[in-house]
N, CA, C and O of each residue as an XYZ file, in Angstrom:
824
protein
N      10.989    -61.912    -85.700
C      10.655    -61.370    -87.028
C      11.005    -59.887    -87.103
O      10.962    -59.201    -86.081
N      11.370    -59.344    -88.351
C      11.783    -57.912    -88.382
C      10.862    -57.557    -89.107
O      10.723    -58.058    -90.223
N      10.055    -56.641    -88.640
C       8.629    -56.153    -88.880
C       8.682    -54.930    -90.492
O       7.931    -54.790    -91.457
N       9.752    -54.386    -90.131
C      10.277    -53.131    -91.008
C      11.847    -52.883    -90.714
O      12.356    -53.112    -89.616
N      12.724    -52.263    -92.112
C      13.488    -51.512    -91.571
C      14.059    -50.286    -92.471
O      14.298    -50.187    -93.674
N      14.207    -49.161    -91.086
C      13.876    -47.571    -91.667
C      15.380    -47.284    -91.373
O      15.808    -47.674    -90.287
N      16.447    -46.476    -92.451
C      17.478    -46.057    -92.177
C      17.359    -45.807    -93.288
O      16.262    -45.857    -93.845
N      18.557    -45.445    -93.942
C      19.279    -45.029    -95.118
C      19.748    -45.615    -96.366
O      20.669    -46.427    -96.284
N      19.306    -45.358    -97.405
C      19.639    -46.288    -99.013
C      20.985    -46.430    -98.876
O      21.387    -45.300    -99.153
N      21.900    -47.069    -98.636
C      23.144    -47.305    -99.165
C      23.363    -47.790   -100.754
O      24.415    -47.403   -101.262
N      22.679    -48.413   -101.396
C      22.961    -49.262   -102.391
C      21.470    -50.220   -103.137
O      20.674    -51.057   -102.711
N      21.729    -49.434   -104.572
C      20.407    -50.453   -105.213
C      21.006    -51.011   -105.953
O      21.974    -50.453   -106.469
N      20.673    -52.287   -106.282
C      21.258    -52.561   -107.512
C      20.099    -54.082   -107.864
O      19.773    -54.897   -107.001
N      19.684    -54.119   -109.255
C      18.532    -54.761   -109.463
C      17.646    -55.111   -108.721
O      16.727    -54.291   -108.718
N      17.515    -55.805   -108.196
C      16.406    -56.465   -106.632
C      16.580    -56.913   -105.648
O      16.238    -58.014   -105.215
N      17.321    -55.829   -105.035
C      18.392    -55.918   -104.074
C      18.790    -54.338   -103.706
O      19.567    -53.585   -104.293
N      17.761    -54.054   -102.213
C      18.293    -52.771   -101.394
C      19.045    -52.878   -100.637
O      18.814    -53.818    -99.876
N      20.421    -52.028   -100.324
C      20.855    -52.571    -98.990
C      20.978    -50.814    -97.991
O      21.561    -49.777    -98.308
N      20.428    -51.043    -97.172
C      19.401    -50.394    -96.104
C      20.620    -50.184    -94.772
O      20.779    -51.045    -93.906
N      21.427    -48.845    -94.826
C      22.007    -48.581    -93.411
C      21.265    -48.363    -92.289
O      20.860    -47.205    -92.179
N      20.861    -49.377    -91.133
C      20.613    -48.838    -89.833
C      21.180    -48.542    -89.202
O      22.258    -48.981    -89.601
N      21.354    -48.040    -88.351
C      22.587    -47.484    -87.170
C      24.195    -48.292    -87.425
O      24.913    -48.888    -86.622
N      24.333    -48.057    -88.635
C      25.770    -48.686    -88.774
C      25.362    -49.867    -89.280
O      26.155    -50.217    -90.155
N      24.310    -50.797    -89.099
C      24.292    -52.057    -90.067
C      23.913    -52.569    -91.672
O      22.782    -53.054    -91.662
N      24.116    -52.580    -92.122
C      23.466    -53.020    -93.393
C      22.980    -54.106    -93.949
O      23.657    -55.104    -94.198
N      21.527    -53.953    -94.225
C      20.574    -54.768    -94.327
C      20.400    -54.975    -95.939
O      19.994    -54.201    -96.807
N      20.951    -56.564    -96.008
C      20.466    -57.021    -97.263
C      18.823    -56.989    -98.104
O      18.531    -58.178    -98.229
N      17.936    -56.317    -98.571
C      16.727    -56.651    -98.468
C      16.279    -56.803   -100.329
O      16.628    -56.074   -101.258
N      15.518    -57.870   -100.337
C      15.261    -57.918   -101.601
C      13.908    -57.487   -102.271
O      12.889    -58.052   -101.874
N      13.838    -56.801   -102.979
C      12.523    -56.056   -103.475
C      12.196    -56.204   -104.542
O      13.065    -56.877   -105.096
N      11.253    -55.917   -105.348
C      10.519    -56.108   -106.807
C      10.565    -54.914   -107.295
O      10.433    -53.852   -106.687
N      10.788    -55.121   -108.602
C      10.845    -54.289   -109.530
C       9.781    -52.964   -109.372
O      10.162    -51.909   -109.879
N       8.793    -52.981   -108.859
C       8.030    -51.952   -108.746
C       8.198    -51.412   -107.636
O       7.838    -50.254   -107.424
N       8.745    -52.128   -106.788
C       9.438    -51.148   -105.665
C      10.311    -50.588   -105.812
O      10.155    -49.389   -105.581
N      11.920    -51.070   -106.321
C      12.597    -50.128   -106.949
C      12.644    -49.003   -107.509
O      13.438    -48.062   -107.519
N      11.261    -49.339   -108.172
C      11.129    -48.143   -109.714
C      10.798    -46.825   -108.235
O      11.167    -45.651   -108.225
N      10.190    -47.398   -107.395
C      10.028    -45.956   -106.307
C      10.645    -45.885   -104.639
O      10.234    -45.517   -103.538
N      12.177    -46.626   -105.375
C      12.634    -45.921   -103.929
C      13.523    -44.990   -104.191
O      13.999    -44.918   -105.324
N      14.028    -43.817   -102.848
C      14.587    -42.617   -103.274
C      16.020    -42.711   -103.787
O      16.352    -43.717   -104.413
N      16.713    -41.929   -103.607
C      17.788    -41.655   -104.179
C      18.908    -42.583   -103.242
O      18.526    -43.034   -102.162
N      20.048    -42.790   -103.638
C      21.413    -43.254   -102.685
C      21.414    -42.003   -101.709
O      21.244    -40.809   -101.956
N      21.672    -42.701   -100.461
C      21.514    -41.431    -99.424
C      20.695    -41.145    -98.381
O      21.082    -41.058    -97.216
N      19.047    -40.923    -98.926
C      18.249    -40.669    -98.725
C      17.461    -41.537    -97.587
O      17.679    -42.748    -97.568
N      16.764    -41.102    -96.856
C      16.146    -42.117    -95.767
C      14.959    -42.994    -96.687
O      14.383    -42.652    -97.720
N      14.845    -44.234    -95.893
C      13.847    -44.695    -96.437
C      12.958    -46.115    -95.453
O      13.527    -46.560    -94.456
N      11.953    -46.531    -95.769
C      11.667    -47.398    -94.570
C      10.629    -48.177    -95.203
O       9.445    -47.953    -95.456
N      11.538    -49.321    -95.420
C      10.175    -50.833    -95.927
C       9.943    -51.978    -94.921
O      10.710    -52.214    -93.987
N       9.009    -52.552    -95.149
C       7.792    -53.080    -94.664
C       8.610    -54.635    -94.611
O       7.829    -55.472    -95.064
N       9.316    -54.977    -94.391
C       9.665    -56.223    -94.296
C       8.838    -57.598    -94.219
O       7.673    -57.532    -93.825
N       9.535    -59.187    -94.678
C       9.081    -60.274    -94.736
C       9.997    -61.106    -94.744
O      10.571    -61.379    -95.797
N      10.345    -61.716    -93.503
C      11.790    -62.379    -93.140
C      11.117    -64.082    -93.665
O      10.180    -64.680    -93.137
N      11.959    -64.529    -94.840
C      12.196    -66.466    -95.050
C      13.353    -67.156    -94.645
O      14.491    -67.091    -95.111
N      12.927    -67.798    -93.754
C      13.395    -68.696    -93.094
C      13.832    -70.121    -93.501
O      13.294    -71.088    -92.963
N      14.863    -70.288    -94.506
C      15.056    -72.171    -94.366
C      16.184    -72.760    -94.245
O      17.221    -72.131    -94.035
N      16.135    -73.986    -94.354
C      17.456    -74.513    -93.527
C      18.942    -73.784    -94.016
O      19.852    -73.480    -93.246
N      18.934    -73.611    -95.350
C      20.444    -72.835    -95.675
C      20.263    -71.506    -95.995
O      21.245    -70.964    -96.504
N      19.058    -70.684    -95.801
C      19.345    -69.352    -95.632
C      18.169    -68.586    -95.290
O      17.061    -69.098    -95.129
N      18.547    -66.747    -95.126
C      17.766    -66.390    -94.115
C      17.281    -64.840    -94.976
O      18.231    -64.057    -94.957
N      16.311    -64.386    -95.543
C      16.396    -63.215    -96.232
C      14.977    -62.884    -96.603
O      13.923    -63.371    -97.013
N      15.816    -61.295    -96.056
C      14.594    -60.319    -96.038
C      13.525    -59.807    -97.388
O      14.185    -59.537    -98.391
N      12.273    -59.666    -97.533
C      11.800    -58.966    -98.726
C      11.531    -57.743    -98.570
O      11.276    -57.566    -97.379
N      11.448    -56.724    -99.196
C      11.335    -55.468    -98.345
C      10.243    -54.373    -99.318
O      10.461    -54.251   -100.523
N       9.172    -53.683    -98.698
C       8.162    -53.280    -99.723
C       7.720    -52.074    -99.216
O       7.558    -52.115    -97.997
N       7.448    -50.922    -99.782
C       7.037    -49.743    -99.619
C       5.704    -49.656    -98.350
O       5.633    -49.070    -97.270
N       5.235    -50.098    -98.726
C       4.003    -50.014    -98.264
C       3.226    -51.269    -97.746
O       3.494    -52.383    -98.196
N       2.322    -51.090    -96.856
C       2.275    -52.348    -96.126
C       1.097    -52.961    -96.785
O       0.900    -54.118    -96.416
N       0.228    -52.481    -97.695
C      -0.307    -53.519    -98.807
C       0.426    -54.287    -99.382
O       0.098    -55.473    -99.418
N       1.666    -53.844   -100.020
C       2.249    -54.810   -100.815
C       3.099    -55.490   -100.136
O       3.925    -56.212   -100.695
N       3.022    -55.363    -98.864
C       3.745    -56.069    -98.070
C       2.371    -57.750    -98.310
O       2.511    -58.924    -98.653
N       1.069    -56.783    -97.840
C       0.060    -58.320    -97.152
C      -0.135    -58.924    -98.226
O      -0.450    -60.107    -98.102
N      -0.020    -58.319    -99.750
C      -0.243    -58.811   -100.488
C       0.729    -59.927   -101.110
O       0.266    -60.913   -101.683
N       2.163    -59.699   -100.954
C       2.944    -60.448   -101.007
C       2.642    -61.912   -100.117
O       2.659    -63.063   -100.552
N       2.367    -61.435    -98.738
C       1.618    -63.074    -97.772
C       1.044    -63.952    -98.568
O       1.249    -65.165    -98.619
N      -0.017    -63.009    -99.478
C      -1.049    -63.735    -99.503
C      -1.149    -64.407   -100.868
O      -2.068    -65.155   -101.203
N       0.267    -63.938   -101.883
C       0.811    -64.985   -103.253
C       1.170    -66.147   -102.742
O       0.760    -67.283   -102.982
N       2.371    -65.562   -101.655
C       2.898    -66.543   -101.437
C       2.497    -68.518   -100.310
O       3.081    -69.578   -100.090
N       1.089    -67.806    -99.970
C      -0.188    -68.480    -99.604
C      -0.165    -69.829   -100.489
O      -0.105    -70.979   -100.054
N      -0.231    -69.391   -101.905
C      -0.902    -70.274   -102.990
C       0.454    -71.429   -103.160
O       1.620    -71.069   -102.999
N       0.157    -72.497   -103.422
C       0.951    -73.286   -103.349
C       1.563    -73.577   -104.856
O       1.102    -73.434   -105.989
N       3.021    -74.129   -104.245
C       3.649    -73.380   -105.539
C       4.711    -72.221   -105.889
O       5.681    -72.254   -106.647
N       4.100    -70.980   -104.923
C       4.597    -69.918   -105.072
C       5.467    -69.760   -103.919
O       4.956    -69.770   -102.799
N       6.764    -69.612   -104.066
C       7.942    -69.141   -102.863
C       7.713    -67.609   -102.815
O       6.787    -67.033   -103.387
N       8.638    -67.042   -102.087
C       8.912    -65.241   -102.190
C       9.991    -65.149   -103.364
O      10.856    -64.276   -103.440
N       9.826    -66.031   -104.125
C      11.220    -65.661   -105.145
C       9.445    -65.299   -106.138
O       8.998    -64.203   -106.477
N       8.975    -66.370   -106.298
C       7.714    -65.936   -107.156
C       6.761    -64.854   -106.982
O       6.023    -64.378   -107.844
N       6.913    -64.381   -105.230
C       6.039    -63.690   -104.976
C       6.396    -62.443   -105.716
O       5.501    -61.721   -106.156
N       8.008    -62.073   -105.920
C       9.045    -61.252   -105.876
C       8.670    -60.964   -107.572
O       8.394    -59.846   -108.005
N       8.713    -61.940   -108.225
C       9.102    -62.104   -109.638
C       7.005    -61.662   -110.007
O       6.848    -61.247   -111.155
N       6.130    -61.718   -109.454
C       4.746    -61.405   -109.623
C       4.758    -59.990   -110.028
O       4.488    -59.454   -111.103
N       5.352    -59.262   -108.258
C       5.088    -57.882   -107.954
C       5.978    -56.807   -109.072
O       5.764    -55.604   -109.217
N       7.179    -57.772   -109.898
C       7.737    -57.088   -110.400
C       7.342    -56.307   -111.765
O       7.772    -55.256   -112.240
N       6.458    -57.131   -112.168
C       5.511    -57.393   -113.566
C       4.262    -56.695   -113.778
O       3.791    -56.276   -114.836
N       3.666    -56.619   -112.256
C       1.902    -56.142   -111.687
C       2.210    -55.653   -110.665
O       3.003    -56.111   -109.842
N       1.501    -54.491   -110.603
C       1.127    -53.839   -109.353
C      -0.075    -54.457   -108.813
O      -1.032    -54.920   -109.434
N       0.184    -54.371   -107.177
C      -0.882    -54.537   -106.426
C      -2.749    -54.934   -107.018
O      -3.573    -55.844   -106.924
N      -2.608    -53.504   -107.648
C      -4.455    -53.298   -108.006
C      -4.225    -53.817   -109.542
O      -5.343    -53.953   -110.040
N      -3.276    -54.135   -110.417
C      -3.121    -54.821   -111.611
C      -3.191    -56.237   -111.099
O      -3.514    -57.056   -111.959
N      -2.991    -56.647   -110.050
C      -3.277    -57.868   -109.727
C      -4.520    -58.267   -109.443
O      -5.032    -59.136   -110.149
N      -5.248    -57.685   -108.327
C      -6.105    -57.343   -108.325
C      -7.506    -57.567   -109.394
O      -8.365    -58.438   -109.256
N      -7.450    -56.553   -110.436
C      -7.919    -56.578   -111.532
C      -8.013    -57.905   -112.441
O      -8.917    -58.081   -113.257
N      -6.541    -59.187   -112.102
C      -6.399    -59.562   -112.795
C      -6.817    -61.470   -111.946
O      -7.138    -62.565   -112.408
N      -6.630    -61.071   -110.958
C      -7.550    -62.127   -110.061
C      -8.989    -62.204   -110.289
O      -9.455    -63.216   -110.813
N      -9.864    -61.062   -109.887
C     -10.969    -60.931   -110.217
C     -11.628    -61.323   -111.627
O     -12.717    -61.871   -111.798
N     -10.796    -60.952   -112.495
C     -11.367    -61.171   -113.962
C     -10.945    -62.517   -114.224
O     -11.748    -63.168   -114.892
N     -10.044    -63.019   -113.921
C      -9.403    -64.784   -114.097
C      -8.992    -64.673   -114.853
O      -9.297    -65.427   -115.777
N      -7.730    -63.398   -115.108
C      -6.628    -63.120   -116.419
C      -5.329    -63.989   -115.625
O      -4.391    -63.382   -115.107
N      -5.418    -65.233   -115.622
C      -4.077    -66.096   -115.158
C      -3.317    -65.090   -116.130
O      -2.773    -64.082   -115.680
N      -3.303    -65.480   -117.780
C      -2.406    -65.287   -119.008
C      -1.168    -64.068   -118.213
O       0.055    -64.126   -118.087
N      -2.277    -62.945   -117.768
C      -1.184    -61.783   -117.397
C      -0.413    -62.325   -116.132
O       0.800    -62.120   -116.155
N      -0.872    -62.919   -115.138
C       0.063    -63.082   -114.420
C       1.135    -64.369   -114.788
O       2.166    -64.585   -114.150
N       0.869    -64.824   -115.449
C       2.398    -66.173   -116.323
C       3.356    -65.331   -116.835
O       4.511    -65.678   -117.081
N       2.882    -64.185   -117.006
C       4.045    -63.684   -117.832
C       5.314    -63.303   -116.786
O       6.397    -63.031   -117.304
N       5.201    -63.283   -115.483
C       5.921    -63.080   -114.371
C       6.811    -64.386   -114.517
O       6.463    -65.548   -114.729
N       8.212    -63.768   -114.317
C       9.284    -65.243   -114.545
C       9.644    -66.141   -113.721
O      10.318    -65.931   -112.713
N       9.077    -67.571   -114.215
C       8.922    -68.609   -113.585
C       7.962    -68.757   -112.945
O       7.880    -69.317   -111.852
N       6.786    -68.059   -113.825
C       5.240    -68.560   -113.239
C       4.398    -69.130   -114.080
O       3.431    -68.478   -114.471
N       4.568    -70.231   -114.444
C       3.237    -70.792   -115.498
C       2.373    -71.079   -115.391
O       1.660    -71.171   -114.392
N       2.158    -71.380   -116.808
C       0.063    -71.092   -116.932
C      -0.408    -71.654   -116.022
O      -1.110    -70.884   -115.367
N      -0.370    -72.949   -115.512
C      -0.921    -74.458   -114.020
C      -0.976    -73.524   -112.481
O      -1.762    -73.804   -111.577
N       0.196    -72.190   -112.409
C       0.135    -71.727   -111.441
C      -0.345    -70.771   -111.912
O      -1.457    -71.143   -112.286
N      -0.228    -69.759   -112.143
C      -1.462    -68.759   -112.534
C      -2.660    -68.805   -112.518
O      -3.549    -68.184   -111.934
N      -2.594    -69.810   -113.400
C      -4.460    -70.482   -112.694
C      -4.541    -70.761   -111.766
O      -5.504    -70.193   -111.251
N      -3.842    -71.648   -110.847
C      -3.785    -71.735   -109.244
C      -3.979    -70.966   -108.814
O      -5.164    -70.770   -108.548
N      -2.948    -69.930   -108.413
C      -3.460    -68.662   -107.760
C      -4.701    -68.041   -107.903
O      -5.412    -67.696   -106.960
N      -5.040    -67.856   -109.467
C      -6.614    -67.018   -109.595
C      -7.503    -68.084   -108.615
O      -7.699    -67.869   -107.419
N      -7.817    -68.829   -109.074
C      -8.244    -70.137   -108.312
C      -8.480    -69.691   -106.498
O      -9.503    -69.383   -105.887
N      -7.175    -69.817   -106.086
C      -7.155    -69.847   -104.785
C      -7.404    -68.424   -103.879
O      -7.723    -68.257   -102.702
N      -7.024    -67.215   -105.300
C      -7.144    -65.946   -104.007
C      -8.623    -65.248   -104.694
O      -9.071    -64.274   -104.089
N      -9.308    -65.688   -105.824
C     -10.277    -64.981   -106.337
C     -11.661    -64.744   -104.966
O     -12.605    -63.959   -104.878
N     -11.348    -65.426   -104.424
C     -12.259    -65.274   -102.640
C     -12.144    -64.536   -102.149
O     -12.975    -64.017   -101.403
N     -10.914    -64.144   -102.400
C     -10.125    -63.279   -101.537
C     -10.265    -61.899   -101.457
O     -10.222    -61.090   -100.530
N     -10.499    -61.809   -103.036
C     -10.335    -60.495   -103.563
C     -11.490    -59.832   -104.280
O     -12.021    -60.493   -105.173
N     -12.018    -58.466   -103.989
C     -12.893    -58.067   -104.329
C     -13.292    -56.638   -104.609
O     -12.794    -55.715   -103.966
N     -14.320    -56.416   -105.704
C     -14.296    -55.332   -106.137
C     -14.206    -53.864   -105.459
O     -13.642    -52.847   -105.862
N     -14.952    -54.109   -104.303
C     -14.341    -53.103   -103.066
C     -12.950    -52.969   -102.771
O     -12.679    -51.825   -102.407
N     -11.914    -53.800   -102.807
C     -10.941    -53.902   -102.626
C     -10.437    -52.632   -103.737
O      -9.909    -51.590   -103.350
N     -10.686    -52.923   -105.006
C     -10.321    -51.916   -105.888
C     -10.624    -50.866   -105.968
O      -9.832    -50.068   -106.469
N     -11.816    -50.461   -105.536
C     -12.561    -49.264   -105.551
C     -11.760    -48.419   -104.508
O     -11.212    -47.352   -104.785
N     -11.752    -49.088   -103.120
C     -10.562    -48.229   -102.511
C      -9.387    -48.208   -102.077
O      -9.030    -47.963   -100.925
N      -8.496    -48.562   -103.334
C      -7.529    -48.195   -103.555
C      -6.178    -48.524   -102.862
O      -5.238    -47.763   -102.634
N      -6.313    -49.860   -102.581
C      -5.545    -50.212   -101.908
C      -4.477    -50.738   -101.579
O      -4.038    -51.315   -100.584
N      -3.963    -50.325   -103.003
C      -2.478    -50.012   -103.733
C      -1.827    -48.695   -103.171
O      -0.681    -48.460   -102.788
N      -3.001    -47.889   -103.258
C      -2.361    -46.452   -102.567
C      -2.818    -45.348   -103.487
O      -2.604    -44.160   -103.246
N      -3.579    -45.875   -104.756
C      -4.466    -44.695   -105.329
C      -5.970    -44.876   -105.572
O      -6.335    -45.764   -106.342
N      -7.041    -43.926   -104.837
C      -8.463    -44.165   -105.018
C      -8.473    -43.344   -105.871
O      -7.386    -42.789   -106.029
N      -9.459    -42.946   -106.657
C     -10.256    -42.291   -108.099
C     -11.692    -43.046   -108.027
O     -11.854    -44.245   -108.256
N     -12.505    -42.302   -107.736
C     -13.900    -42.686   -108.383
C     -13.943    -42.808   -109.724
O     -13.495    -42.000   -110.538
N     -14.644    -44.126   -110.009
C     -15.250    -44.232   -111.530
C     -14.099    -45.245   -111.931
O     -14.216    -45.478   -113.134
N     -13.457    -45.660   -111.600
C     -12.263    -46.765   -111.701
C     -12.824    -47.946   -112.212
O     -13.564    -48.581   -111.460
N     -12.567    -48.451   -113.590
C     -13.265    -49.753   -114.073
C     -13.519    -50.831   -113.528
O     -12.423    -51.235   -113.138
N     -14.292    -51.568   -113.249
C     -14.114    -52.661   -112.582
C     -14.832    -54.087   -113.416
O     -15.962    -54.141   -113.903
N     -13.956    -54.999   -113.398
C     -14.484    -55.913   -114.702
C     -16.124    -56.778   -113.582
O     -16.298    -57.390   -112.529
N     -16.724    -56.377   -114.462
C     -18.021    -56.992   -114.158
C     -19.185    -56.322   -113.773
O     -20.311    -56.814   -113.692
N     -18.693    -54.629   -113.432
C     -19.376    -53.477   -112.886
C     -20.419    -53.218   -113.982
O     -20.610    -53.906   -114.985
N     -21.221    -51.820   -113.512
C     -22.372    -51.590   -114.364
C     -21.504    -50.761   -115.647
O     -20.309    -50.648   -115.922
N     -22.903    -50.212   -116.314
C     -22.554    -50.194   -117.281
C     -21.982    -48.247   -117.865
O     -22.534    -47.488   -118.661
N     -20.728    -48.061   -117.041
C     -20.541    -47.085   -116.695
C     -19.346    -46.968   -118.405
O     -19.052    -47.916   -119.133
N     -18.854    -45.290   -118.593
C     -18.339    -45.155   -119.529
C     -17.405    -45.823   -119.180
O     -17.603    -46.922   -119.697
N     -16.170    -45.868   -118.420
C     -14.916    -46.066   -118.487
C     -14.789    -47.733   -118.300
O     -13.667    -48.239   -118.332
N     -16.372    -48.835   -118.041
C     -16.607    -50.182   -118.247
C     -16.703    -50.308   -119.352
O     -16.150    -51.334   -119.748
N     -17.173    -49.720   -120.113
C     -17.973    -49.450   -121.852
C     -16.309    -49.212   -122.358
O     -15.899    -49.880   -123.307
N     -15.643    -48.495   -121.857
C     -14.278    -48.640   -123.383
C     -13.200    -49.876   -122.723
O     -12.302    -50.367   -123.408
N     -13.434    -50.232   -121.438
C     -12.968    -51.395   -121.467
C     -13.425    -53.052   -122.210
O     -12.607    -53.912   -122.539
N     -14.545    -53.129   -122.304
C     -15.342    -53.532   -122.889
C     -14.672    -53.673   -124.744
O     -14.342    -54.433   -125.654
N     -14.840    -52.245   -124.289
C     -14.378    -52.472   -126.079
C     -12.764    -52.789   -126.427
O     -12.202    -53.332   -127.379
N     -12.351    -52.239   -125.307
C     -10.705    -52.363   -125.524
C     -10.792    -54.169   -125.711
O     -10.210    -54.601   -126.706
N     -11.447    -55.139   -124.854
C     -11.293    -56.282   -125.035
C     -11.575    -56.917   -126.062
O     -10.994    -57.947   -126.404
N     -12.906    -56.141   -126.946
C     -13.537    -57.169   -128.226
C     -12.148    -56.186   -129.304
O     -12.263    -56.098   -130.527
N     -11.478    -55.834   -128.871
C     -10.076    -55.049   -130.091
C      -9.046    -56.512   -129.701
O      -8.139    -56.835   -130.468
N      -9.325    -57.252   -128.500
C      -8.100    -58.507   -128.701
C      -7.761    -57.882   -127.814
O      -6.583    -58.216   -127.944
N      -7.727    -56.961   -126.623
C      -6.628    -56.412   -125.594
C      -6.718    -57.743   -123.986
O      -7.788    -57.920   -123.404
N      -6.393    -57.928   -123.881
C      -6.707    -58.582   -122.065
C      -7.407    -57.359   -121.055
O      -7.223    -56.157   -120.864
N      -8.110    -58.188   -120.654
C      -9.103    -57.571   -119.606
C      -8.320    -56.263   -118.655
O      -8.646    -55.079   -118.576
N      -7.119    -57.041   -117.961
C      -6.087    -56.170   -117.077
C      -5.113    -55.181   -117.865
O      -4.800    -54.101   -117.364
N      -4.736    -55.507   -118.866
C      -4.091    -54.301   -119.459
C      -5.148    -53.528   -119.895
O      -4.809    -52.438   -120.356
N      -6.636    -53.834   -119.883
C      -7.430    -52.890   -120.944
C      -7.893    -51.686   -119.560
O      -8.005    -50.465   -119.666
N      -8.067    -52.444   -118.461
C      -8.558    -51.646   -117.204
C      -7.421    -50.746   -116.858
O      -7.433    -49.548   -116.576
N      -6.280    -51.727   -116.955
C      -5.097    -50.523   -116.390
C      -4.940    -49.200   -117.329
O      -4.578    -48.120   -116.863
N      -5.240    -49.396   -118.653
C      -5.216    -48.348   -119.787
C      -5.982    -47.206   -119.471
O      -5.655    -46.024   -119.583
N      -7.248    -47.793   -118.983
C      -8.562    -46.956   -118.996
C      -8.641    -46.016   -117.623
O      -9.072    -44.864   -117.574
N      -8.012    -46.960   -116.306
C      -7.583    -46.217   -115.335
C      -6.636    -45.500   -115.347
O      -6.460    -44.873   -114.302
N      -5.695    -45.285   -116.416
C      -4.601    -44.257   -116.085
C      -5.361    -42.880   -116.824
O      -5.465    -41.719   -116.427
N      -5.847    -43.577   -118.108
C      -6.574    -42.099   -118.699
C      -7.670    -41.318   -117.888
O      -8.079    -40.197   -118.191
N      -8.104    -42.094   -116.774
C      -9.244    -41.175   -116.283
C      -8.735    -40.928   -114.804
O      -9.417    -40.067   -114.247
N      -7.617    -41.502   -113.933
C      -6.776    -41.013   -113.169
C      -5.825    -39.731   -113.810
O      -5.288    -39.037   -112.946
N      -5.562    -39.346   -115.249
C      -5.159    -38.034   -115.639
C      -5.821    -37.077   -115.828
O      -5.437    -35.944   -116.117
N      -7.027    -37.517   -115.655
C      -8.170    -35.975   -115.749
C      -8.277    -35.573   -117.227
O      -8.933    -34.553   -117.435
N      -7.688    -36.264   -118.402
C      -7.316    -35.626   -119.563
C      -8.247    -35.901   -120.773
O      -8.235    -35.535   -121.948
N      -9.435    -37.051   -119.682
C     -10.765    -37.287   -121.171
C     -11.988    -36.921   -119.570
O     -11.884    -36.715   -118.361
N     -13.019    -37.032   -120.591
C     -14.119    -36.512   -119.541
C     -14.459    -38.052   -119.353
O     -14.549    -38.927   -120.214
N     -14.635    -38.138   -117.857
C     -15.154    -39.740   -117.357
C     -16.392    -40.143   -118.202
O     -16.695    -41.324   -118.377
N     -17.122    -39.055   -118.740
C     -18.663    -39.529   -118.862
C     -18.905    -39.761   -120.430
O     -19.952    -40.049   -121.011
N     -17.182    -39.474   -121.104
C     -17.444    -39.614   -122.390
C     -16.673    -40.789   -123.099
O     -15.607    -40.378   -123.560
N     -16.898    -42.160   -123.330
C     -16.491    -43.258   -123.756
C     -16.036    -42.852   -124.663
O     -14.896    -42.972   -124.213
N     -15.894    -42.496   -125.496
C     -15.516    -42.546   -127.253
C     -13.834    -41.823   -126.665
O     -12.693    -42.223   -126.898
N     -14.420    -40.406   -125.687
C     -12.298    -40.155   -125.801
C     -11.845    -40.904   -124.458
O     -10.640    -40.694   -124.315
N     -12.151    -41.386   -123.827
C     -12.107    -42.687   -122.818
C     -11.256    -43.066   -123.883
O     -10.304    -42.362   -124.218
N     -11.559    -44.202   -124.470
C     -11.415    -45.558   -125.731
C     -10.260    -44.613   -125.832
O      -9.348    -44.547   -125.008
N     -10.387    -43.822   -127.013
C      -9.355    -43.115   -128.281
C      -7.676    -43.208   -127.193
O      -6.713    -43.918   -127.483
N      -7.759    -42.391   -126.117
C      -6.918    -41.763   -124.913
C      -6.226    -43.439   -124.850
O      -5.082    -43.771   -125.160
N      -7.364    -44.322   -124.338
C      -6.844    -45.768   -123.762
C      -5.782    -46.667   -125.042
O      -4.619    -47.069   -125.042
N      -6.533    -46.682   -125.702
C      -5.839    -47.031   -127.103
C      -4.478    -46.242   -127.152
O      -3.568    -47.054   -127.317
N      -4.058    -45.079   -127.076
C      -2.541    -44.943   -127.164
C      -2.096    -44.926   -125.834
O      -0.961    -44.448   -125.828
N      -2.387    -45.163   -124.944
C      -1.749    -46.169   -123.405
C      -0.940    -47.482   -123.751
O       0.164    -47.868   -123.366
N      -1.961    -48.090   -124.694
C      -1.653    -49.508   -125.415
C      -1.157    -49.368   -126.584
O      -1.383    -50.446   -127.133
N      -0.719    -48.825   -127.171
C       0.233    -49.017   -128.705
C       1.815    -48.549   -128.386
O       2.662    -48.590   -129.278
């Protein structure tokens, strides 16, 4: 198994890094949210690999960070789901948007990932909601902690209170948390005040 591999960007092109090591170049296929943060052509770089194995072929997945590495394992766990789905998940949701969206039993957001329907979406919530837990979110294990981070089911804190409301407006649970966590991960409303919480979250979402 190839655990990781660290060399040089040669070449991005949609979901698909190819990675100079000492003269070799490594096909590796990645998700859209990995892309969006790897460096420049040139530049060193070093992902977290996940070698599939089957009878007519052999290929790498390749991920920033070694959460979204385990987290990738653990889609591709649910039956149903290959690394093409795991691939096509991560591209759509981040880590802790998943997260968010397991916990709350928002299948809807994760179908929208291509070639995942509603029967599997629910599957998955189904199968990893055990798995996954509000501690999990709290620290951050995507790669950003923030105290006060919404959590669907938590007390009855401001930035729960405009999620809350973001949902009775028709929003989904996971886009309403991800809204509410970016406005109070910017420092730019006061955590303790719901009303510019809400207002802030609301143009996240329009």
């Amino acid at each position: 198994m190839i655990a990781f591999v660290n060399g040089i960007l040669e070449e991005k092109r949609d979901l698909l890094a190819v990675i100079d090591v000492g003269g070799i170049g490594y096909n590796v296929n990645i998700s859209a949210y990995t892309a969006d943060r790897l460096p420049s052509k040139g530049e060193a770089v070093k992902l977290h690999t996940y070698m599939s194995v089957r009878e007519d072929a052999m290929n790498l997945y390749g991920f920033l960070t070694r959460d979204e590495l385990e987290f990738f394992k653990l889609l591709i766990s649910v039956s149903g789901i290959g690394p093409k789905g795991g691939q096509a998940i991560l591209s759509v949701m981040t880590p802790d948007d998943l997260r968010f969206a397991i916990i709350s039993g928002d299948s809807k957001a994760i179908s929208k990932a291509p070639g995942v329907g509603k029967k599997t979406a629910e599957r998955l919530v189904l199968e990893l909601k055990d798995k996954i837990s509000n501690d999990d979110i709290l620290a951050g294990k995507a790669g950003s902690s923030v105290e006060g981070l919404p959590v669907p089911g938590g007390d009855e804190t401001p930035s729960n209170e405009a999620v809350e409301a973001l949902v009775s407006l028709g929003y989904g649970l996971t886009e309403a948390s991800k809204a509410v966590r970016t406005v109070i991960a910017s420092g730019n409303a006061d955590a303790e005040d719901t009303e510019a919480i809400l207002k802030l979250a609301l143009k996240e979402l329009i």
